[in-house]
N, C-alpha and C positions, 0 to 999 in steps of 0.2 A: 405513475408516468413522470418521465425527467422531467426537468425544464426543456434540455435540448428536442425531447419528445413532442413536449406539446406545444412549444410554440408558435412550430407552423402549423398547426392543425386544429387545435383547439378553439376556434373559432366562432361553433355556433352559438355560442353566448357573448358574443363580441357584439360592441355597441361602437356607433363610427358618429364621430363628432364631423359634422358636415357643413356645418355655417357657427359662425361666432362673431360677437359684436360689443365695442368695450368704450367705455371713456374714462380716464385716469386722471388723478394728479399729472400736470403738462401735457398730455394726451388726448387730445379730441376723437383720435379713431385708433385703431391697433398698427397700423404701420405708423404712428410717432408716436405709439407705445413702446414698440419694437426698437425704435429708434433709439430710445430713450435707456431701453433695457441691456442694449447692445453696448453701448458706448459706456456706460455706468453711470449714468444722471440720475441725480438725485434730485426729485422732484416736490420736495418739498418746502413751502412759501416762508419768507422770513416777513412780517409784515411792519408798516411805518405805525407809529402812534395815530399818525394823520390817518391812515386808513383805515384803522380799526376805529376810531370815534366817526367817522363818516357811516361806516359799517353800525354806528348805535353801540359800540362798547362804552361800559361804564367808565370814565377817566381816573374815579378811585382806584379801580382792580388794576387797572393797566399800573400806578402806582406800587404796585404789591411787587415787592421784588423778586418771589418766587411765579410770578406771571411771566410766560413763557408765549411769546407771538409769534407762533407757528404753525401750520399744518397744512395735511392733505388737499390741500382746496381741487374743488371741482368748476373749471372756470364753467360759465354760462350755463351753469343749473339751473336760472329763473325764465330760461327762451323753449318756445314749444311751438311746436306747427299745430294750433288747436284744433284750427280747420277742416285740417288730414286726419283727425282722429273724432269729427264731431262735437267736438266741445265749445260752448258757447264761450266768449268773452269773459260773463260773469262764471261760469263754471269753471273755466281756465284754470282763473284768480284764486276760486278755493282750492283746485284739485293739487294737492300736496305737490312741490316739483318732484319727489322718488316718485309720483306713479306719472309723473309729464316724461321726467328721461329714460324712464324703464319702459312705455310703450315708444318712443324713439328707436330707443335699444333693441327690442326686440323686434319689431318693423324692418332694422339694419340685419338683423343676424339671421330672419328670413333670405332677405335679398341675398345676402352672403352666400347663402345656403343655393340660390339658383332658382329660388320661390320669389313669386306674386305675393307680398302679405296677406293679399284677402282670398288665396288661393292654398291651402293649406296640403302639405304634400301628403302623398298616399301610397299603399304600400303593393309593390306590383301584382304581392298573393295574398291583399289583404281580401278576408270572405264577408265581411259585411262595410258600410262607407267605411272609407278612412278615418281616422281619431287624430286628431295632435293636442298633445296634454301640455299643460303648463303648471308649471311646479317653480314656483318664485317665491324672495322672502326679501325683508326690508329691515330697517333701523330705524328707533323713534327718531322724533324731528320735532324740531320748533315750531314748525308750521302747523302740522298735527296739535301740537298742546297751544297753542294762541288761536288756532281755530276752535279748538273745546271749549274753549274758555271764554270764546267772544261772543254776547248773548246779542251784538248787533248783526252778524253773520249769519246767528241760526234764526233773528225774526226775518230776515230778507231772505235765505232761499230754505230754511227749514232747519232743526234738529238733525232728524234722519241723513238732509243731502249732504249736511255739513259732513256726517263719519262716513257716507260714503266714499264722498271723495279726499279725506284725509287718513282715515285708517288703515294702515298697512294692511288689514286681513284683505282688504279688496282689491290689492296689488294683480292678484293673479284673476282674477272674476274680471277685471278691468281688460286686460290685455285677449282673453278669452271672446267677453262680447265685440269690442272695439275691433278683432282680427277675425271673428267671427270663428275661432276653435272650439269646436265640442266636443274635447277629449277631458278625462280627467282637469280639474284645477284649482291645486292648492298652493296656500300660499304658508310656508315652510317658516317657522322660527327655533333656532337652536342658536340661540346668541353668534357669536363670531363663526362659527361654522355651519351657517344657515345655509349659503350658496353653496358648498360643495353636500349637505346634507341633502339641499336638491338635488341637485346632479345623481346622488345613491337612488333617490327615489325615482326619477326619471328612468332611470337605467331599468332600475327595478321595472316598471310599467313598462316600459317595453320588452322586457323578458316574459313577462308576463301574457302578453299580447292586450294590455289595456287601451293604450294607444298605441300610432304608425308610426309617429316621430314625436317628438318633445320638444320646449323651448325649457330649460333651465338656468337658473342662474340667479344672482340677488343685486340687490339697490342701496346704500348708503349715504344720504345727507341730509347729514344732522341739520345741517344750516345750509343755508346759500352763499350766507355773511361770511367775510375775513373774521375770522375769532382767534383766540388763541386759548390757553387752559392753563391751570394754578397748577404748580408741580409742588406733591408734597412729598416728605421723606417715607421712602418706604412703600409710596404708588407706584401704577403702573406706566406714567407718563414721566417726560423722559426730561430730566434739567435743562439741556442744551436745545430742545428742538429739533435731535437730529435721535434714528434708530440705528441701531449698532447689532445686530444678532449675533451671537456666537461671539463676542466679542471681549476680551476680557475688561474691556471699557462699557461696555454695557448697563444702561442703567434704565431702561425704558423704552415706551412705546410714544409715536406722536400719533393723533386721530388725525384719518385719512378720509375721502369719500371715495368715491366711485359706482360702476354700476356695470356688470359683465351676464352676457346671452350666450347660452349653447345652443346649438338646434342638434338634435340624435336622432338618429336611426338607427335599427340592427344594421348591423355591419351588410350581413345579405343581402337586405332588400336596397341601399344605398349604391352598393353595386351594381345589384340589378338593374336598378333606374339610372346611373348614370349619375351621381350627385359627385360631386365633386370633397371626397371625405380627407378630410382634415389632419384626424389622428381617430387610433383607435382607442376604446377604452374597452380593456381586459377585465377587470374586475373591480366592485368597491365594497366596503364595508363600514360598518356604522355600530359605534358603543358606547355606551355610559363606565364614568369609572366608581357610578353609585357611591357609595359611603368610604372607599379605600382612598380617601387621598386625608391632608390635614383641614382642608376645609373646604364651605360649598365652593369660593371661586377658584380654588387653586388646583393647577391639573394631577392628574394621578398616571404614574407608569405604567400599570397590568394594561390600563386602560386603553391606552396611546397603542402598548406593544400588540394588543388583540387585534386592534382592529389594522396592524400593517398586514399580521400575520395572516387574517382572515383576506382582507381583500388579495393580496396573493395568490393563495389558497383558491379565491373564486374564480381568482384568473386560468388556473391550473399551472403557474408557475413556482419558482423557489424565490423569495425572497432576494438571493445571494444574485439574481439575473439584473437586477438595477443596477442603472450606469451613474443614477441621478434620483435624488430626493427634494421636492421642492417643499421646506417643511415651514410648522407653521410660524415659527419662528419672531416673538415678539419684541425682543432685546430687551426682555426683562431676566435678571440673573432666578429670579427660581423658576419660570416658567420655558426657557431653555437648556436650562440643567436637565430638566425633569424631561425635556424632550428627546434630549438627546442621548439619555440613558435609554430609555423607552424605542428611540430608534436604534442605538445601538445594540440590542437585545434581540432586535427584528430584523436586522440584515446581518449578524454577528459570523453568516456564513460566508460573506465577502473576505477579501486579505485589507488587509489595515490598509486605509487611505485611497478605497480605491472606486468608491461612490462617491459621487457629489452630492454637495449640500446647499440651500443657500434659502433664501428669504428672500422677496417680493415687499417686503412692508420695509426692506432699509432705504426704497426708491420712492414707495408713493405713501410711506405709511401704515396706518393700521384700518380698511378699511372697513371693517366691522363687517355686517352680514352681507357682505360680498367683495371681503379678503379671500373666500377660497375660489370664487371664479376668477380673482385676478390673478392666484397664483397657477391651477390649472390651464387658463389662456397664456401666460407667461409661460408654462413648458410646454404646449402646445405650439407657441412660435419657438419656440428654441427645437423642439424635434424636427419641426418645417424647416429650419435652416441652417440643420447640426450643428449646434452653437451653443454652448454654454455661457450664459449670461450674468456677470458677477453681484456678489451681493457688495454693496458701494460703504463705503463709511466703514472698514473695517482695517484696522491694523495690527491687533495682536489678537489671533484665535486663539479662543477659552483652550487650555491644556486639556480637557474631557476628548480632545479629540484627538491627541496624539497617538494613544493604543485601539483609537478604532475604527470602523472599518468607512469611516463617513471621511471628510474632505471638506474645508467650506472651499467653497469658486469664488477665487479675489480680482481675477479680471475674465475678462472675455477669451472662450479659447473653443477651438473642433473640436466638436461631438464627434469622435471616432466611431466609425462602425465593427463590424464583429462577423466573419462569419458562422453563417449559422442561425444566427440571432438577430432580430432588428432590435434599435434604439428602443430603450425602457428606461421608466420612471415612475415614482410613487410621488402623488401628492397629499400631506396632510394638513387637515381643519381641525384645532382644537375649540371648541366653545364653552366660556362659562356657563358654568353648569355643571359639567362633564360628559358633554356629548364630543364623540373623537370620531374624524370620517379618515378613508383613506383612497385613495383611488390609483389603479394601475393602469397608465396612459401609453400607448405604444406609436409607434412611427405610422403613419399611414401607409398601406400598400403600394408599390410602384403600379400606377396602371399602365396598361399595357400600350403601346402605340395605335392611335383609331386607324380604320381603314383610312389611306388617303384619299380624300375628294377634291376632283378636280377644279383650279382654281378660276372663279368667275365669279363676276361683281356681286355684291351683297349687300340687302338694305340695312342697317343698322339703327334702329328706333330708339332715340329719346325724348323722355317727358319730363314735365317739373310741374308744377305749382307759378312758378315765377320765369321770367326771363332772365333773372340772372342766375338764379337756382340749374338752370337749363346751362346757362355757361359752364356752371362752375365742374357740374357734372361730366359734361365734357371734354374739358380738360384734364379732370382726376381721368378718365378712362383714356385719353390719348396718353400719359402719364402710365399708366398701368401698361399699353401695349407694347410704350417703348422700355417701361424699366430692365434692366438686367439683372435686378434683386431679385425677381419672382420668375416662374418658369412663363415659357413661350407656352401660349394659347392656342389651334388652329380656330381662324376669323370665325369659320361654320359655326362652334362651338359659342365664339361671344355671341353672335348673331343668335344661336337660337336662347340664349340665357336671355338675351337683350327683347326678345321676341316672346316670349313665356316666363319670365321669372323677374319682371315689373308689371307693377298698374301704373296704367297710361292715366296721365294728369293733364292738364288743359292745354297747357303749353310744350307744344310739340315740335321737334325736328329730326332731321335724319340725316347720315351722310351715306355712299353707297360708296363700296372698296372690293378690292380683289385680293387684297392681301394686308397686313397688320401694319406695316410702314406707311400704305398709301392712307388709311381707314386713320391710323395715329397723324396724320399730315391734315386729314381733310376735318376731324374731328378737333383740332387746334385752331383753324381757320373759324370752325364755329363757334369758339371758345369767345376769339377773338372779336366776335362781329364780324367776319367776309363772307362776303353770300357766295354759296357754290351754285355753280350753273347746273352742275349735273342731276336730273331729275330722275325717276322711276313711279311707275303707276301705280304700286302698293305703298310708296313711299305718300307720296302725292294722299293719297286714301289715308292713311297714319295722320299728316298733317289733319285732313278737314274733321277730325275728331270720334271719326268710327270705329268700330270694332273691324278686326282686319284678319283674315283667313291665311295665314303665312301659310306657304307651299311647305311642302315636306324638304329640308336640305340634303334628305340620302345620305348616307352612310350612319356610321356610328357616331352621331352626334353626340356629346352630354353637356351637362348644366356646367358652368366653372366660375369661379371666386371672381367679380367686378366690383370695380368701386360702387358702393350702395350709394341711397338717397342724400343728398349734401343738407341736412336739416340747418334752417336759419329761423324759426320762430322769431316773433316780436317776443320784448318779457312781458310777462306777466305775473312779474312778483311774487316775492315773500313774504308770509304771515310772521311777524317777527313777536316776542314778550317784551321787545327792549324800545322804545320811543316812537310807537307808533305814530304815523301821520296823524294830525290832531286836522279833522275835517274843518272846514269853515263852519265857524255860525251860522244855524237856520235861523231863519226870522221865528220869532214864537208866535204860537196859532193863534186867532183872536180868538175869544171867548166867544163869540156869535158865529153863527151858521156862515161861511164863507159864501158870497156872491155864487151864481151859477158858475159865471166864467171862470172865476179863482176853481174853483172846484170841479170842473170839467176838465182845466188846466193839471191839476192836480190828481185826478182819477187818470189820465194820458200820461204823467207821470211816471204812475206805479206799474201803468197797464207795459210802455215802453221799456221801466226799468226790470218788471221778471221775466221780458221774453227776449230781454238783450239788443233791443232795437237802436236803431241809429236818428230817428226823430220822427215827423209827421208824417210822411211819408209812409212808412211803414206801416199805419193805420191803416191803409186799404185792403190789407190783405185779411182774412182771416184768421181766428186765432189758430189753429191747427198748423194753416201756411206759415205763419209766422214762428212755429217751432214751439209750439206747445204743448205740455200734457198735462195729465192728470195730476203728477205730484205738484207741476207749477202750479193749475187752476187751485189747488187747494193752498196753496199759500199765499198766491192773490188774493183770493177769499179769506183768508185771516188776517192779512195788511190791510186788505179797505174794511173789515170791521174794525180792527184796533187801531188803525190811523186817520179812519172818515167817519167812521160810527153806523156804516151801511153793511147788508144784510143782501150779498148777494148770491141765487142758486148756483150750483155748479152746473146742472143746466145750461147756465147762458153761455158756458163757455166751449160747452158741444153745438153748437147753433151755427149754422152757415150764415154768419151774419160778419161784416167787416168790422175790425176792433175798432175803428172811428163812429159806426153807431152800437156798436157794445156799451163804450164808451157814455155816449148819449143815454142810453139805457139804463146805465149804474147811478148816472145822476137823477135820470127819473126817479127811480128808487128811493134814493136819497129825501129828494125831494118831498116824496107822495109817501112815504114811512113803511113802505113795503121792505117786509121782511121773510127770510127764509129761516124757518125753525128748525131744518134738521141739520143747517148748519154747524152749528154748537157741537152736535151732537159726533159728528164727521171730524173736526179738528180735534175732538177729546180723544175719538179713536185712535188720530193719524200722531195727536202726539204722546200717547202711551205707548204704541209700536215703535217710536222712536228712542 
């Protein structure tokens, strides 16, 4: 079959990207991504000597003349709504920031998608519950190795809880319990091409019928801190601080962070249901280039060229049908030499210079295992806005490209159409190693015009967390109805997204409209602080905090893209290697038995400090109420034998008894020399499993 053959019909292995959710160098959400990608910013930070020694850099290295103070930064990686996802205070502080902004992230690219987070979508002919899989992958981090490493961490909440909540393998087990998906969930490492190697796998399970839809995608940050890195001759990082790809100036990478969610479904069933689909994806493939390259880190051609050639191939397209290649592109001279023979070998069937090409990492860097979901959500808004988006920092293309069939894109220009044919594009991920992914990304289908429904007022429901959170949401979405960047909505449709595809939060309001002007008018006012007079009785009912039976709106409703959740966490810090906070002096313990009171004082203390209490108070509740379990009772129990010298069952801490006489009870103990013998025996187990 041609290309011209299968393109519009080849379908039933099409996978439709339906929700997506990003934060970038300079970018907090995808429209000042967009923004940013359009215009050709470069978003990469020069930083002051001042703020990298505030930041804990060493002032010897900054010294180093080959010290280079630059990069990717991800501003407000240390802020988390902990709340919204269960996590205590103390757990906050440990849980790495990659798995605090990656459940964020993925929370946003539900919403994106026309979904409830804790509402996991389903497939209209799916034969047994719905599945939605998560297939995520991450990058070490500082936090991760100063958490390993810190033995006062792991005696205050455990060994074990410490790598749970630091270890990248539990990126995706996290997001899974936390949103409550019980589809496949793994958590994906292929060095630099982790997030698009999800994405292969995600696709894959759903072809498969593993799960109904997927979240994919990957996390990067190394740090949180303003850093910068030693450039040596002949590495991979870049003299100046700046990436240049295809550039005959080219001499390096800068490290970038970020962290990019896809939500998928087959193309079918996303249709069916009315989701609002993005772009499609045709086909991917995934290779090693095994022993054929000059060594383990450096990439190999066969390698690069199979796997463009295969996902093609998967798509049931030619190769030569790409308008556009978003490739991986590092601005180091042998790692896109090699790529660009490798691609031009794979689309050799195009006429010279007449596919684009360009890189994602000359704007926000290099952002390790999730550079290929920045580059894939990069040509997924350029297909949304037929727009080629230039690669920035470039002024003399490497001569490899003269006789071939590739192009780099040096400024912003129309994505022409074709007929016949929609808008195509191939994105590659290379990872050290030799793992090479490719994916072929297509324009999203025109849908069709809904039946018209007649126009009459409409409640419009939001929630937040906060009152100002609830502002701010409201004027992103009055903002959204009035933009001219993005397509007109009908109101039905935000209404039922707004009505079905949030969980409602404490803090509630509504405004009621009859059409997108009035609803953008009334929704600014709320922004504002001006109270609208106008009421309605389900509205009314939304307010007092219930669950609410929304009428059916008739016709051909479906779910569409709205501003997501406006996340403002408090911080809750970085686990840093570099100058930690030096806590205050404790007083040292007297050699004698402490008073009762010292030492009631003291057992309220620890009792307060593993269930994350906020002071006396919170004693009347019991331990369970107070947010307890089994892993904390067992390392209270190890803190008051190794910091009181008492001996207490785990027993007491199942007891409907208030932690204020618990409390009273441990000091008995104390007291009277009662001990628990199989104590010992329980922390030896729990810390060898660990």
């Amino acid at each position: 079959m041609t290309t011209d053959e299968a393109a519009p019909h080849d379908l039933e292995s099409a996978v439709a990207v339906v929700g997506m959710s990003g934060r970038f160098p300079g970018a907090p959400d995808l429209d000042a991504y967009w923004a940013n990608l359009r215009d050709g910013v470069c978003s990469l930070s020069a930083f002051t000597e001042k703020e990298l020694l505030a930041d804990g850099a060493d002032a010897a290295e900054l010294r180093n003349p080959a010290y280079v103070a630059a990069q990717g930064r991800l501003a407000d990686a240390d802020r988390f709504e902990a709340d919204l996802f269960g996590f205590s205070r103390t757990e906050a502080a440990a849980l790495d920031p990659q798995h605090r902004v990656l459940l964020e992230t993925a929370w946003s690219a539900l919403e994106d998608a026309g979904y409830a987070p804790l509402t996991a979508p389903s497939a209209a002919a799916a034969a047994g519950p719905p599945r939605t899989g998560v297939y995520v992958g991450g990058s070490p981090t500082e936090h991760a190795l100063a958490a390993g490493t810190d033995p006062a961490l792991a005696a205050s909440i455990g060994a074990l809880q410490v790598r749970i909540l630091t270890d990248r393998e539990f990126l995706a087990p996290w997001i899974s319990y936390r949103l409550g998906l019980d589809g496949p969930s793994m958590t994906v490492q292929t060095a630099c091409s982790t997030s698009l190697t999800a994405v292969h796998l995600a696709v894959q399970a759903l072809l498969l019928g593993e799960c109904d839809a997927a979240l994919a995608g990957g996390v990067a940050i190394g740090s949180v801190r303003r850093q910068g890195y030693v450039h040596y001759q002949g590495g991979i990082f870049s003299p100046d601080g700046r990436c240049r790809p295809f550039d005959e100036k080219a001499a390096g990478t800068v490290p970038g962070s970020g962290v990019g969610v896809l939500v998928l479904r087959r193309l079918e069933d996303a249709l069916a249901d009315g989701d609002p689909v993005r772009a499609v994806i045709r086909g991917t493939a995934v290779t090693n280039d095994g022993s054929g390259k000059v060594g383990f880190t450096a990439p190999g051609v066969a390698g690069q060229t199979a796997a463009i050639t295969e996902a093609w191939a998967a798509a049931g397209l030619e190769p030569s049908a790409a308008q556009y290649v978003e490739a991986h592109g590092t601005g180091t001279e042998l790692g896109d030499r090699i790529e660009l023979e490798a691609a031009g070998a794979a689309f050799a069937g195009g006429a010279d210079g007449r596919i684009g090409i360009g890189s994602v990492k000359s704007n926000i860097g290099h952002a390790d295992a999730a550079a290929g979901a920045a580059s894939l959500i990069k040509t997924i808004l350029m297909l949304e806005h037929a727009t080629l988006a230039p690669t920035v920092d470039v002024t003399s293309p490497v001569a490899g490209l003269r006789e071939s069939p590739l192009r780099l894109v040096t400024e912003a220009q129309t994505w022409p159409s074709r007929a016949g044919l929609p808008r195509l594009a191939g994105v590659t991920s290379v990872g050290i190693g030799g793992t090479n992914v490719h994916v072929v990304v297509q324009e999203a289908p025109e849908r069709g015009a809904p039946a018209p429904i007649a126009a009459h007022p409409l409640v419009l429901p939001l929630s937040a967390r906060t009152a100002s959170r609830l502002s701010a949401l409201a004027g992103r979405l009055a903002a959204r109805l009035r933009s001219t960047d993005a397509p007109s909505v009908p109101l039905a449709d935000v209404a039922h997204t707004l009505r079905t595809g949030r969980v409602g939060m404490p803090v509630r309001a509504y405004v009621v409209a009859a059409d997108a002007r009035e609803a953008a008018d009334r929704l600014t006012a709320l922004a504002e602080g001006r109270r609208d007079t106008t009421t309605d009785p389900l509205g009314e009912a939304w307010l007092r905090g219930g669950e609410v039976s929304w009428p059916d709106l008739g016709g051909d409703v479906r779910r569409v893209s709205l501003p997501t959740y406006p996340f403002a966490g408090e911080s809750h810090g970085s686990l840093t290697l570099r100058g930690p906070a030096t806590p205050e002096p404790q007083a040292p313990h007297e050699p004698h038995e402490p008073a009762r009171s010292g030492l009631e004082a003291r057992v309220a203390e620890l009792v307060t400090e593993a269930l994350d209490l906020t002071g006396a108070a919170d004693l009347t509740q019991t331990y369970f109420e107070a947010g307890g379990d089994s892993l904390t009772a067992v390392h209270l129990a190890g803190r008051l034998r190794d910091e009181l010298g008492v001996d207490v069952p785990i027993q007491l801490f199942l007891e409907p008894v208030t932690l204020k006489d618990m409390t009273h009870r441990i000091v008995d103990m104390k007291e009277n020399g009662h001990a628990d013998g199989a104590l010992d025996a329980l922390l030896a187990e729990f810390e060898a499993e660990s």
